[in-house]
N, C-alpha and C positions, 0 to 999 in steps of 0.2 A: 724639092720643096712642095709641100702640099698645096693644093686649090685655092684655100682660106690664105696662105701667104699671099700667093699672087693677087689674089682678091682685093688683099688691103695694100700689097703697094701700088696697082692702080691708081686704087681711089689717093693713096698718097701723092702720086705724081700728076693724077687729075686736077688736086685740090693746089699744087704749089711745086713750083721747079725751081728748086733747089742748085746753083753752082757748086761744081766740087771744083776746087783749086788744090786741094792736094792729090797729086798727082797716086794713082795707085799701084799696086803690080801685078800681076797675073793672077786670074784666081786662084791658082793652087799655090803659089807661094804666100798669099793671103791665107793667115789661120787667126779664124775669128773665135770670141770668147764670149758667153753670154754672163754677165754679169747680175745674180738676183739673190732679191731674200729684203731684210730688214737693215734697221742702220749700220750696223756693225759690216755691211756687203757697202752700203752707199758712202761709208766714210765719215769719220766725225773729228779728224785729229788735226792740229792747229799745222797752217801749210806752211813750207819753212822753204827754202831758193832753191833745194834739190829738188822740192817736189813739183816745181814748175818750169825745169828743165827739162824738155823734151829728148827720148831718143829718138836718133833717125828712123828706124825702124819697127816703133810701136802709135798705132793710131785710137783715136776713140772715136765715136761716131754721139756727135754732141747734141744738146739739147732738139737746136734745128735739123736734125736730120743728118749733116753734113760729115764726114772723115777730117777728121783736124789732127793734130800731134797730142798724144794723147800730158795732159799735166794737170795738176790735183786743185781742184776738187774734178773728178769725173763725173759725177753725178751732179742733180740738181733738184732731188725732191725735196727738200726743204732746204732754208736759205741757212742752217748747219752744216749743210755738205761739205766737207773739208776733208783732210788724206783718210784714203782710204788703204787695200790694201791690192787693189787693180791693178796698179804704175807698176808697183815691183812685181809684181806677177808677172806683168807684161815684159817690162827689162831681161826677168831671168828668161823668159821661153824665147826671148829676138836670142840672145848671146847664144844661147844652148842648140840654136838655127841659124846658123848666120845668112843662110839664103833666104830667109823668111821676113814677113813682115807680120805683126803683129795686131788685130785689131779688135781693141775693147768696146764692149755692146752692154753701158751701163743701164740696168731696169730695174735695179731696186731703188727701194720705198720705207722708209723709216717705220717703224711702227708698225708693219703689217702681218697682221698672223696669219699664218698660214691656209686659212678658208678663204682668205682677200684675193690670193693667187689661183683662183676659178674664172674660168671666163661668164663674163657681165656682171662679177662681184664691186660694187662700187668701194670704195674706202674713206668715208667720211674726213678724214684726220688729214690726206694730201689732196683731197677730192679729185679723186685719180681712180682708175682702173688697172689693178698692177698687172694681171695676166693681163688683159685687151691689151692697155698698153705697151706689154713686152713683145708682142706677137705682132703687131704695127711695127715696132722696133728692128725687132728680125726682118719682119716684111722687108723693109730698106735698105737692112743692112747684108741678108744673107746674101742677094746675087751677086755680091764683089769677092767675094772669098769665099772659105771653105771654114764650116763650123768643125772646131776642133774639142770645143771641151765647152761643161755648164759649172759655175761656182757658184756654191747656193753657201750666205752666211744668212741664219735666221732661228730663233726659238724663241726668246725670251720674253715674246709676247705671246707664247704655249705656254708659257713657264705657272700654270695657273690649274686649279683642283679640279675644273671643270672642263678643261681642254690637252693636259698634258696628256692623260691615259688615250687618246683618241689619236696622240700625234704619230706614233709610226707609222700608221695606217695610212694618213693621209699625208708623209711623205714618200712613201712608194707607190702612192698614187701621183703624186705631183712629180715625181722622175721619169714614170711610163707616160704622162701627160705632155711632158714636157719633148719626150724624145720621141711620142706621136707627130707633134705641132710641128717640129724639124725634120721629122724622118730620117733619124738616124739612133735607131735601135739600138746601137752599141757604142755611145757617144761617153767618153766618159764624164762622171757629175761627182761634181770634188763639196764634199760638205766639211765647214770650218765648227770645232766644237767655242760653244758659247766660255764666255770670261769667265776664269778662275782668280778670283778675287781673295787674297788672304780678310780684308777686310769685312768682305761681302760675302759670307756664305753662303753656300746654294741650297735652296729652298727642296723637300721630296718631290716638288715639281718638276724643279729644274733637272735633277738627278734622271727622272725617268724621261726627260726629253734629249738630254748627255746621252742615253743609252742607244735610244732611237739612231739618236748619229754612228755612236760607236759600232753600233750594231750592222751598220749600214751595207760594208765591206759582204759580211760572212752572207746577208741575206738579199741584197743586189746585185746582181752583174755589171762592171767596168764603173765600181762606186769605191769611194773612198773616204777616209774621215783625219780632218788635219786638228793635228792638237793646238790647243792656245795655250797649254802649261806654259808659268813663266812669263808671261806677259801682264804688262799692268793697263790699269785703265786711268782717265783724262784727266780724275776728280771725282764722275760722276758717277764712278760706281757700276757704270753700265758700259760704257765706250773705252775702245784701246786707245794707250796714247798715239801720238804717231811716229815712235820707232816702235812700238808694238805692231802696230799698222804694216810696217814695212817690213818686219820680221815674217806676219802671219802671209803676207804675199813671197814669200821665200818658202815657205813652207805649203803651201798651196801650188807653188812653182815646182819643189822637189817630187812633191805627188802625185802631180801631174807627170812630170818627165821617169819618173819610177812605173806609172801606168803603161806608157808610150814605150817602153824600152831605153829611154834616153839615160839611166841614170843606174 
């Protein structure tokens, strides 16, 4: 962990001490997941009694700071947070490890395009800092376990004539950023493609930031791109329901363990 991590969980432990009652397990059976991007990463789908069923062996690392059992909503940047697609992420990689324990590191932010995820970029809309506050996040979170993998769901706020042409650029900037701030170079970072809406056609915007993702594989190393083919959204046109939700976390599950050799 770099400097700057230590840096801020300091000052995190200077500013408030935090009890952890859930008991944890050894760092390396600890494989942590950093959770980032925009709504469709933080969850918007109506929570239903599976999805506040915790498994024994998957954790979140919640608002406060603390390791709790991970159950839906994981996130919190807006008072929509609802299922996401993290739980079942998390579910498939405990089962496919059974010596592991599982720990979600939720940091996405509704709404935020991807220039918000800069450090000291303010974000008006959660009046939040998504990279500062993801890298505080980590701060807390990495020295319990072992970072395993990055989930980045996000575009649709690129989705626009004046920001999509610029976006590949600046997410294979925001991949080497991001595996600087962790130091782990060869970490893998799973990117989810945005809603295929029969309804809601995709704008030439949208299309050339599809591409940037699909694209991702051929021109990053230890990257990958998960389809949303088939999945519907909530009503709104923009959100998966939540067994889309739980599906796109099976599919971001499979990719992950196809990455890692598991599959």
């Amino acid at each position: 962990m770099n400097l700057r991590l230590f840096s801020l969980l300091g000052c995190f432990m200077a500013s408030s001490v935090i009890a952890q009652d859930t008991p944890l397990p050894a760092k390396e059976q600890f494989h942590l997941f950093l959770l980032v991007g925009q709504s469709n990463m933080a969850g918007r789908g109506v929570v239903e009694e599976q999805d506040k069923t915790p498994h024994s062996r998957v954790l979140m690392l919640s608002k406060e700071g603390q390791w709790v059992p991970a159950v839906d909503p994981l996130h919190f940047d807006k008072p929509a947070a609802g299922v996401g697609l993290g739980k079942t992420f998390g579910q498939m990689i405990a089962e496919a490890n059974p010596g592991v324990t599982v720990g979600l590191i939720p940091c996405a932010v509704g709404g935020s395009p991807i220039d918000t995820w800069l450090p000291g970029v303010f974000y008006p809309a959660t009046k939040s800092h998504p990279w500062d506050d993801m890298v505080k996040r980590a701060a807390i979170a990495l020295p319990a376990g072992t970072l395993k993998g990055i989930l980045w769901h996000q575009g649709e706020s690129d989705s626009l004539p004046e920001l999509a042409p610029a976006y590949e650029a600046k997410l294979h900037d925001l991949v080497s950023r991001l595996r600087q701030e962790v130091k782990a170079p060869q970490i893998p970072f799973i990117a989810g493609q945005m809603g295929q809406f029969a309804d809601m056609p995709w704008t030439p915007e949208k299309v050339i930031v599809d591409q940037a993702h699909q694209d991702l594989a051929k021109k990053v190393p230890h990257t990958a791109c998960v389809s949303a083919e088939g999945l519907k959204h909530k009503g709104d046109k923009i959100h998966f329901d939540s067994p889309s939700f739980r599906e796109l976390g099976k599919r971001y599950a499979e990719a992950f363990l196809k990455m890692t050799g598991k599959n």
